[in-house]
C-alpha positions in Angstrom: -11.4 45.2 38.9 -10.6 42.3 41.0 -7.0 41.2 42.6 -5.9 38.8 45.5 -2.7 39.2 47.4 0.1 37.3 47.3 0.1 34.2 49.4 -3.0 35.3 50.7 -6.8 34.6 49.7 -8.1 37.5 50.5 -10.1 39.3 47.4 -9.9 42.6 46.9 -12.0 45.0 44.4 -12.2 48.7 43.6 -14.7 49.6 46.5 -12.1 48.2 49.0 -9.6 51.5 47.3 -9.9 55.3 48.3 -11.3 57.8 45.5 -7.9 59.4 44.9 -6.2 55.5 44.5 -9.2 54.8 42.0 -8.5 58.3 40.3 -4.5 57.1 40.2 -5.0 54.2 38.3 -7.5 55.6 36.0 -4.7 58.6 35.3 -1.9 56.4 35.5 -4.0 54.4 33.1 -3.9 57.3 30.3 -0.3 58.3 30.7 1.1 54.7 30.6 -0.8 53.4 27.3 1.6 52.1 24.9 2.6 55.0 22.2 0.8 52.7 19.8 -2.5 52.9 21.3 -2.1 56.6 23.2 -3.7 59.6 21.6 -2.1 62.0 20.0 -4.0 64.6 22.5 -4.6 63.7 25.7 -6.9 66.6 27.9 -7.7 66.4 31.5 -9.1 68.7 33.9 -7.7 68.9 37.3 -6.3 65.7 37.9 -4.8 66.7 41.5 -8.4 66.5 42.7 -8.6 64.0 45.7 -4.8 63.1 45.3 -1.9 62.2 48.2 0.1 65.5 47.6 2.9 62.8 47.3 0.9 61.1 44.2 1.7 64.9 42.5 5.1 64.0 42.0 4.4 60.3 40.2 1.3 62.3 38.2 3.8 65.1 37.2 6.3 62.7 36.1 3.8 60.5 33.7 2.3 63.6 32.4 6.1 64.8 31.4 6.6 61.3 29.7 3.2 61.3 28.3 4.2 64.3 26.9 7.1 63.2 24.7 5.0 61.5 22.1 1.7 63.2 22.6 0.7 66.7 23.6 -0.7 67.0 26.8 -2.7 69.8 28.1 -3.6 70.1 31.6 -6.0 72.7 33.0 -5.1 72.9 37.2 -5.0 75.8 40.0 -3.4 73.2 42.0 0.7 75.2 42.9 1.2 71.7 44.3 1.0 70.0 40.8 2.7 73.5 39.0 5.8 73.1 41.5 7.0 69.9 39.8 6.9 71.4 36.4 9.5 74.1 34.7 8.2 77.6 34.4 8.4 77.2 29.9 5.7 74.1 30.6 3.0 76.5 32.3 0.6 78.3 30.3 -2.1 80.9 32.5 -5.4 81.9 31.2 -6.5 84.9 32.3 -10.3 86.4 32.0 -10.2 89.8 29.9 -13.1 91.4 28.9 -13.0 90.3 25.8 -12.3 86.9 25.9 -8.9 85.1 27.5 -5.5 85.9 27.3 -2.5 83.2 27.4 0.5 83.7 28.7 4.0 82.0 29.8 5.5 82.2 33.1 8.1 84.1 33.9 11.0 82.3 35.0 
């Protein structure tokens, strides 16, 4: 991955870009695939990890659009990432002794 500024020839590549940048575009990536091409399931763990809190909002939003043709399951303990979605679109999973329990938010 390889780009050069406008009016400028100055090269840039993906070591000259921060973790969480590289981790954007690699989400932003997924979510944004035509519907053609996108999964029908799409599963990621954590993908707040080394993100600007204010790249939560954009990653919230692509997930919610993602979500309209595909189903998207997210696994998070980030309330950062939680606060941009509706109570209904949150699933817990508790430990119980004998296995996990799944439950809904309460509004």
């Amino acid at each position: 991955m390889e780009w050069r500024h406008k009016r400028s020839e100055q090269y840039f590549d993906a070591s000259s870009l921060s973790d969480g940048t590289l981790r954007f575009i690699a989400l932003a990536t997924l979510f944004l695939q035509p519907e053609a091409l996108r999964p029908s399931l799409i599963l990621v763990d954590e993908p707040e990890l080394v993100l600007h809190p204010y790249a939560l909002e954009l990653l919230a939003s692509l997930i919610r659009q993602a979500s309209v043709t595909s189903q998207v399951i997210v696994s998070t303990q980030s309330s950062l990432l939680l606060d941009h979605f509706n109570p209904e679109d949150v699933i817990v999973a508790n430990r119980v002794a004998d296995g996990t329990q799944l439950t809904r938010l309460d509004p």
